[in-house]
C-alpha positions as CSV (number, residue, x, y, z in Angstrom):
1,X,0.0,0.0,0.0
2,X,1.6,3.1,-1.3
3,X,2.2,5.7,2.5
4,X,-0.6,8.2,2.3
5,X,1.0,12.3,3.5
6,X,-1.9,13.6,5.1
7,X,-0.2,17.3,4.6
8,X,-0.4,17.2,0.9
9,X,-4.3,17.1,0.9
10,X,-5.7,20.6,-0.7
11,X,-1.6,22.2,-1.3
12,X,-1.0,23.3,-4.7
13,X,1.9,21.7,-6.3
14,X,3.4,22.6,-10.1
15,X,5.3,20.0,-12.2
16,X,7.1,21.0,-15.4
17,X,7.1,18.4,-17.5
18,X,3.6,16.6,-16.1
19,X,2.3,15.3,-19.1
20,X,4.4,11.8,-20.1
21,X,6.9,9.5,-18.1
22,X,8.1,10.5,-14.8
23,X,6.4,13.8,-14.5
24,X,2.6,12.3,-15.4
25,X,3.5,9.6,-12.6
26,X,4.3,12.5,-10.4
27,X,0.7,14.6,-11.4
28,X,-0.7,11.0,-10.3
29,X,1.2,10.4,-7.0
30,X,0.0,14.4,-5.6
31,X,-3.4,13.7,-6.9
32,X,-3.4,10.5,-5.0
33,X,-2.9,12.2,-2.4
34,X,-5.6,15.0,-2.6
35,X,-3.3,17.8,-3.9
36,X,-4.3,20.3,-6.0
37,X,-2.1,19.7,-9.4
38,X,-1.3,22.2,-12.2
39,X,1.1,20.6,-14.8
40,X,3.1,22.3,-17.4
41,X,4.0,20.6,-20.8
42,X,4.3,21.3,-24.7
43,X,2.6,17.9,-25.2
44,X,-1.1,18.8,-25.7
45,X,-2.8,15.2,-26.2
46,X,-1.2,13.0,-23.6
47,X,-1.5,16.2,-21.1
48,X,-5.2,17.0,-21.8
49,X,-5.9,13.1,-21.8
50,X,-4.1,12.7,-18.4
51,X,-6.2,15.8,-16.8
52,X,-9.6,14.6,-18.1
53,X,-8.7,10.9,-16.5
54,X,-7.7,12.1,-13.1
55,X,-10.2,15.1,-13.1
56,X,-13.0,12.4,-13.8
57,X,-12.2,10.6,-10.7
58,X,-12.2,13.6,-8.6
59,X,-9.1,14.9,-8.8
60,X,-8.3,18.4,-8.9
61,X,-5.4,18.9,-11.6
62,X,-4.8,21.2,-14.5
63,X,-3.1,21.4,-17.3
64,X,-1.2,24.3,-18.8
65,X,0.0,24.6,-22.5
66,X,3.4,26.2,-22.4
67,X,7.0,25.7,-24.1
68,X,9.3,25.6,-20.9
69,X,11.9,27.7,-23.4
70,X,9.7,31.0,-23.2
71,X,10.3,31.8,-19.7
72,X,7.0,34.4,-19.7
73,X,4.8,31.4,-21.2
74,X,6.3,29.4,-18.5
75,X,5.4,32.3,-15.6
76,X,2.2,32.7,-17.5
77,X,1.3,29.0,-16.9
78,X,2.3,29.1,-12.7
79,X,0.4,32.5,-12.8
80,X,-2.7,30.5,-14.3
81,X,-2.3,27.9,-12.1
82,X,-1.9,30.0,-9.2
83,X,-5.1,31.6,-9.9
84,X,-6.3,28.4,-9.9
85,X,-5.6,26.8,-7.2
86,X,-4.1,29.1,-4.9
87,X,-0.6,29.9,-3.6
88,X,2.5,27.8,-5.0
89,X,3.3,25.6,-1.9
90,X,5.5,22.7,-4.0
91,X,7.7,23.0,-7.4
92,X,8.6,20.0,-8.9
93,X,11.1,20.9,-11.7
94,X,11.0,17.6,-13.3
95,X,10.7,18.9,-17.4
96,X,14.1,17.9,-19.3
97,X,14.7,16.6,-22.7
98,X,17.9,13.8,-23.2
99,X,18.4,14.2,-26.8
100,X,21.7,12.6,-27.9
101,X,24.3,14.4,-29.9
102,X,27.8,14.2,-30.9
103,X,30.7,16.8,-29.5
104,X,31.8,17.9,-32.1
105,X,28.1,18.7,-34.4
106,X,27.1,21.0,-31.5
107,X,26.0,24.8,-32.6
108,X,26.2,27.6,-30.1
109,X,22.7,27.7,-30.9
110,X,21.9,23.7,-29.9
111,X,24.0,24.2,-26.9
112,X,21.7,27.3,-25.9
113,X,18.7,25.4,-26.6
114,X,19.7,22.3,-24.7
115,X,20.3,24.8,-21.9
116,X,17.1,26.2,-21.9
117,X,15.4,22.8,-21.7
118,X,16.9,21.4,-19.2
119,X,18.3,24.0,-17.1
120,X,17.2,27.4,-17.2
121,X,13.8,26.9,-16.4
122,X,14.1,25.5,-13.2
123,X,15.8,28.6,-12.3
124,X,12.8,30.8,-13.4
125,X,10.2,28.6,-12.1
126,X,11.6,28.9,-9.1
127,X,11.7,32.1,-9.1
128,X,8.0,32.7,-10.2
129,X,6.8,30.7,-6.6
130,X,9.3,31.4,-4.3
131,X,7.2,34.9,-3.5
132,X,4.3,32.7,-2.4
133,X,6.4,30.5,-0.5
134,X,8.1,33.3,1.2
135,X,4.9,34.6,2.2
136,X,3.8,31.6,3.7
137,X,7.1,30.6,5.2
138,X,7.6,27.4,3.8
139,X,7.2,25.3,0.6
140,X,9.2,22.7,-0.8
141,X,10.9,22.7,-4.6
142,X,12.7,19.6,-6.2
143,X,14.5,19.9,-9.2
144,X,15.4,16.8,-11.3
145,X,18.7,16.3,-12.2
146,X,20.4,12.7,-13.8
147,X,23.1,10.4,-13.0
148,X,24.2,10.6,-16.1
149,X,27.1,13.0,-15.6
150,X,28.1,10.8,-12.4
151,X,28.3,8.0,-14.2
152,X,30.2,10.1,-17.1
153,X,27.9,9.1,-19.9
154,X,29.1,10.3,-23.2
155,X,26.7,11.1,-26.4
156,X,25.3,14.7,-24.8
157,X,27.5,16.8,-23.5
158,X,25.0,19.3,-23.1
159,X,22.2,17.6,-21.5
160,X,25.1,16.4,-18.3
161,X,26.4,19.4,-18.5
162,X,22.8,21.2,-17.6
163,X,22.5,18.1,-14.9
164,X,25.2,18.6,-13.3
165,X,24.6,21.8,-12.8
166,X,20.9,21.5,-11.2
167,X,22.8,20.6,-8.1
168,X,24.7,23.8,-8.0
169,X,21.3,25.4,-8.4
170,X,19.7,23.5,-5.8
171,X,22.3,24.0,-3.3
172,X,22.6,27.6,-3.7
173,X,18.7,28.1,-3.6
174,X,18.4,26.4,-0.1
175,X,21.3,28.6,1.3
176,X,19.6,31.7,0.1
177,X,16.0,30.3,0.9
178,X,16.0,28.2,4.3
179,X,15.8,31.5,6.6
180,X,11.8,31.1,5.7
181,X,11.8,27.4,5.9
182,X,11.7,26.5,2.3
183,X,13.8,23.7,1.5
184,X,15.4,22.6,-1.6
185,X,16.2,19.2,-2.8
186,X,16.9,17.2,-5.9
187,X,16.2,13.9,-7.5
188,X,19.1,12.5,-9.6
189,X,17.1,9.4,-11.3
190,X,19.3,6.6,-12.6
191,X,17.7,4.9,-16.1
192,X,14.0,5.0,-15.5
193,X,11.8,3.0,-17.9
194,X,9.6,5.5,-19.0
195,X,8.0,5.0,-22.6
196,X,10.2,7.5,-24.2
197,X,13.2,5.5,-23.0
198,X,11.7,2.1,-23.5
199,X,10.9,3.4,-27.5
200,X,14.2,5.6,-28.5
201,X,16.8,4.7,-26.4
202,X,16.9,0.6,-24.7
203,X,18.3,-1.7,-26.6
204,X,19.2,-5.5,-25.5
205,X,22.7,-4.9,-25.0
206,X,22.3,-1.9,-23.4
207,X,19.8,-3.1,-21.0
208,X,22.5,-6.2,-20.5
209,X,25.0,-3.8,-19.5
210,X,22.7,-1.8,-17.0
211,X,22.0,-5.2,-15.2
212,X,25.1,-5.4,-14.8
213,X,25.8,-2.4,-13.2
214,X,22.5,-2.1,-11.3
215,X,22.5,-3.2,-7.6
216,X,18.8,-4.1,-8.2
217,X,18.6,-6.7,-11.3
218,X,14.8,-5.3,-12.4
219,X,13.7,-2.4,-14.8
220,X,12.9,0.9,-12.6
221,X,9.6,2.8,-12.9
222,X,8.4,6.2,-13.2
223,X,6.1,5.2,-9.6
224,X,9.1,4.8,-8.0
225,X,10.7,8.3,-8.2
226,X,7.2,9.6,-8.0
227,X,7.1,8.6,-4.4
228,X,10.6,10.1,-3.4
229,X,8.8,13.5,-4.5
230,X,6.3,13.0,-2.9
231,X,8.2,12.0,1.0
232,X,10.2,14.8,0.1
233,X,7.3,17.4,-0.2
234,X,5.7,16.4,3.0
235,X,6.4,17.4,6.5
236,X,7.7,13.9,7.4
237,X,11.2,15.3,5.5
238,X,11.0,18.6,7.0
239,X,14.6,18.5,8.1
240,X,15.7,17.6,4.3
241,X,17.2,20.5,2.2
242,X,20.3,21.0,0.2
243,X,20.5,17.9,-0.7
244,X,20.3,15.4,-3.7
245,X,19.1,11.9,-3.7
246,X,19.8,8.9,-6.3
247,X,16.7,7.0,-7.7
248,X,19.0,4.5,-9.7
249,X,18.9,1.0,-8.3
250,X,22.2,1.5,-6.9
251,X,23.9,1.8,-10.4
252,X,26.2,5.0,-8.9
């Protein structure tokens, strides 16, 4: 029986990224748990699909149309949400894009735009709730980096690069913001079978090699990094900031 956080029922919680794969497992897990849910992706059929399913069941979610790259459709979207639903009380900065690409092919212009999908945002979205969570002294944000770059996976330079780097961000964000008890963590997921992964990028051999390396001999699922964000938005980790934790069946 998955643990039920009694202190998520009615906050308002954004997710970037909510509409596929980890992040639509994350929309699930704080509507589970009586949250009120406003998700942010580009994707408009699986998002509106996911909405209507856990809207028709009584959850309170909401989806917002928005291409994380424009940072004012991107405050747009939390302002609409917030509206909504109320006062930002959890960030989950989850939205990222692992498109492979050789060293030596890369543009200024793709590194920018790799950048902007999987870094810069997080940095904005923060600071489009942090007001609300100053306000109410407290709130919780979680941004998503990768193992990727600890495990110094070649092929995209510019997506480990970006990962790396939300840890930086993280850390400085909970120095600057634990004076009014917001707290700052991230997730650093190992190979999670979502269906993107599972369609573009597993291959025998490569799933061979990951059992290998894997402590745990068994395919990991979106679910199960879903319920580290949600332990970490509750009260019951209310001493946990500045700090980032591993979802990777022990591969680092």
């Amino acid at each position: 029986m998955a643990a039920t956080y009694d202190d998520l029922k009615g906050k308002t919680v954004v997710v970037t990224g909510g509409g596929s794969g980890i992040g639509a497992a994350i929309v699930e897990a704080f509507s589970g748990q009586g949250a009120n849910v406003g998700f942010i992706d580009i994707a408009d059929a699986p998002s509106e699909a996911l909405a209507a399913k856990l809207t028709s069941s009584g959850g309170r979610v909401r989806f917002e149309h928005a291409d994380l790259k424009d940072i004012d459709a991107l405050k747009q979207a939390i302002a609409n949400i917030r509206a909504a639903f109320g006062p930002i009380q959890i960030l989950i900065n989850n939205a990222a894009h692992d498109e492979r690409h050789a060293t030596l092919e890369v543009t200024p212009q793709f590194w920018d735009d790799r950048i902007a999908v999987n870094l810069r945002h997080q940095f904005f979205a923060a600071q489009a709730v942090l007001p609300d969570m100053q306000a109410a002294k407290a709130g919780s944000i979680i941004n998503f980096g990768s193992v990727s770059w600890m495990i110094g996976q070649g092929g995209m330079a510019a997506y480990t690069a970006a990962k790396s780097a939300v840890l930086g961000l993280t850390r400085s964000l909970a120095r600057d913001f634990g004076p009014y008890n917001i707290r700052v963590n991230s997730i650093a997921p190992g190979w999670i079978m979502t269906e993107r992964q599972l369609g573009k990028w597993l291959t025998p051999a490569g799933e061979e090699e990951l059992m290998q390396r894997q402590c745990l001999k068994r395919r990991l699922l979106p679910a199960e990094v879903a319920r580290v964000a949600l332990f970490l938005s509750s009260d019951e980790a209310s001493a946990c900031t500045n700090q980032s934790y591993i979802v990777d069946g022990g591969w680092v």
